[in-house]
N, C-alpha and C positions, 0 to 999 in steps of 0.2 A: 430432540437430539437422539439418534441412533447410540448404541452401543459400540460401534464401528467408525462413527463419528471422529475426524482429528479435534485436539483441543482448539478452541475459539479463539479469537481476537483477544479478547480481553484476557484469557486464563494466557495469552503470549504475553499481553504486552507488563504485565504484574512482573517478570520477571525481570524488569529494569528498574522499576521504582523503587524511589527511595525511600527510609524510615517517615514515615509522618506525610506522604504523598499518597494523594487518593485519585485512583483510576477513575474518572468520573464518564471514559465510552471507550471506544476501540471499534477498528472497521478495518478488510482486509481491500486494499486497491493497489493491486499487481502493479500498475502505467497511468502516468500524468502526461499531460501535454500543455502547454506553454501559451500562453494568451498575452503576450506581451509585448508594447509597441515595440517597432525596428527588430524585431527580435522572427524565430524562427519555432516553429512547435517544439523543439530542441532546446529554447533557449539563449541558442545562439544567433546573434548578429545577421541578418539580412546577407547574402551574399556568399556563406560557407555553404561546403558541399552536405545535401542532404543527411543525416544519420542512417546507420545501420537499420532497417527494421521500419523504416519510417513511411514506406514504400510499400508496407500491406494495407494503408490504408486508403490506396488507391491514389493519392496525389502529391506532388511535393510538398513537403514541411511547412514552406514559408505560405502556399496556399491554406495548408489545414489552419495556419494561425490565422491567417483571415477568415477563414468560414466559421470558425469559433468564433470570432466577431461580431460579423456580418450574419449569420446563420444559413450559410451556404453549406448546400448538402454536401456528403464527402462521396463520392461516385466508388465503385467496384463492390462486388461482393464480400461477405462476411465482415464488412466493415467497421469496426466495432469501436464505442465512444472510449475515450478515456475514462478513467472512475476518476480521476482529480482532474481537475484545467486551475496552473496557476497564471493569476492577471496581474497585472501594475503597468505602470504609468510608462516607466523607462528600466533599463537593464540592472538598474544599480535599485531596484526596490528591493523591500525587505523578503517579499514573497520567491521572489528570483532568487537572493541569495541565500536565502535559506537550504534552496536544494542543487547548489553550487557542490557540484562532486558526484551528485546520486543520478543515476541512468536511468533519465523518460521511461525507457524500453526493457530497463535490464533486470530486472528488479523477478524475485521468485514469488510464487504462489501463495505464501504466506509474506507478502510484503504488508506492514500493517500503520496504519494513520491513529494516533491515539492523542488523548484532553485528559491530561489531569488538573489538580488542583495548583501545579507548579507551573506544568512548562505543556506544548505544545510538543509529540515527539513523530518521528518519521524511522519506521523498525523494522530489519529483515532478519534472513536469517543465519547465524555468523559463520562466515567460512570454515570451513574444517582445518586445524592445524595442520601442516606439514610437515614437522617434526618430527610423528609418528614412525618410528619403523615399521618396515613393512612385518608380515608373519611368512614365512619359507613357507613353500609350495606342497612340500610332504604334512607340517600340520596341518593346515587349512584346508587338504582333500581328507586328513584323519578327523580335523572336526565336523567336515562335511556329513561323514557316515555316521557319524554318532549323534547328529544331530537328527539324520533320516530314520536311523532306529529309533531316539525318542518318541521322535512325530508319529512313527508309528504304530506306538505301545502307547501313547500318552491320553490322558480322556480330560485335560483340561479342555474348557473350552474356550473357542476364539470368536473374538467380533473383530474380522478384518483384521487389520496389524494389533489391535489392543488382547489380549490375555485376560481370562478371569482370573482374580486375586494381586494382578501386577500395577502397579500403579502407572496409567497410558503416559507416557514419554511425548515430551513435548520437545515443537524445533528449539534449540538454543540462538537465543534471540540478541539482537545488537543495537543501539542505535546510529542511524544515521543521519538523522539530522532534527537538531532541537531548537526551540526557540522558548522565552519565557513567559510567562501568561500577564505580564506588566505590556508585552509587544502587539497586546492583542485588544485589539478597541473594541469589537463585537461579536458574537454568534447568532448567524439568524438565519430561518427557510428561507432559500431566495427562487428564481429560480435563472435559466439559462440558456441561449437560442444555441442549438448544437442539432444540426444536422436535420433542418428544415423542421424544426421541431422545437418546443420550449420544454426544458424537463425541469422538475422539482430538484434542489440540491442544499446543504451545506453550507454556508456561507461563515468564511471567515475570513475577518476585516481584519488588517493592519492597523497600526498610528498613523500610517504613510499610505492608505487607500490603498494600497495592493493587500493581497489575499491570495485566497484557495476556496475553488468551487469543489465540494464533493458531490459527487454523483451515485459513486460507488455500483452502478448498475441499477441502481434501486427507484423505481416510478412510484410509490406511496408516499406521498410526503408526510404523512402522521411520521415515518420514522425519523425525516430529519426534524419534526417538530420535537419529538419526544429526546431526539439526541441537541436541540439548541433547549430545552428545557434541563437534561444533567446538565449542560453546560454551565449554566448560572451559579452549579451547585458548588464549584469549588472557588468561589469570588468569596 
């Protein structure tokens, strides 16, 4: 890890747990996409009009949920997998609704999938308040210049946005969608036909047979061995 480095998954996801919970992994996957009978890579019902955004992947919605299926390749350039595909039976599983609210597509850079010893969490990062008053136009070009003569007298030194001696500033982080680790019947490597191709993933099994395939962009599967091994750690 660089010195310029943002903080990790895990130094994010710490700042939700609670007293006497133990982070046992953390992974960042920006976009999921929907592996669900009747259902659309959205999520949604067979028949609704495609999503925003859904449409860089070269094909309609309700296509990509087949070819996550089936393992029909997704056609266009820059095409890029999901890091999550969630699966189940039918619309009302546990895995679907779990992310009943959160956006396939919409989700920031630091969107992060985390196991602890409690619960199963899904975390981004939290809106900025509105409430804020703004600061008037005349200060904020005065702090501008005063900030330019610092920079320009100043010999601290910088790694990227982090300062020596500052403690690096992390996103403020939120939950979005949890479940508890009593919902959860297994952890194990599995893997997964996605785009004329079977890739290594994550595998995590409901009571009710639906799940979450993680991908997270990652072809080593030592790593999702080594993350279904913490897994065991908070049973």
């Amino acid at each position: 890890m660089a010195f310029a480095d943002a903080p990790g998954a895990a130094t994010l996801a710490r700042q939700v747990t609670t007293e006497g919970e133990v982070l046992l992994w953390a992974a960042h996957g920006r976009e999921f996409a929907f592996d669900v009978a009747g259902h659309d890579a959205a999520g949604q019902p067979h028949g609704h009009a495609v999503p925003r955004g859904f449409g860089a992947f070269g094909m309609g919605a309700a296509t990509m949920a087949v070819g996550m299926a089936m393992g029909t390749d997704l056609p266009g350039e820059g095409a890029v997998p999901p890091a999550v595909v969630v699966f189940g039976a039918d619309g009302d599983c546990r895995a679907r609704t779990l992310l009943t609210g959160v956006e396939p597509r919409g989700g920031t850079p630091w969107r992060t999938w985390a196991l602890t010893s409690a619960r199963l969490l899904v975390l981004d990062v939290r809106p900025p308040s509105t409430g804020e008053p703004r600061t008037p136009l005349l200060r904020r070009t005065l702090e501008r210049g005063r900030d330019l003569v610092h920079v320009l007298t100043d010999r601290t030194r910088r790694y990227g946005p982090n300062t020596e001696g500052v403690a690096v500033a992390r996103k403020p982080m939120t939950v979005v969608a949890a479940t508890g680790r009593e919902h959860l019947h297994d952890v194990a490597v599995a893997r997964r036909r996605l785009r004329m191709r079977t890739r290594p993933c994550l595998r995590l099994s409901f009571v009710d047979g639906s799940g979450l395939d993680l991908l997270l962009g990652v072809e080593d599967e030592s790593v999702f061995e080594w993350m279904a091994e913490l897994s065991g750690e908070g049973r």
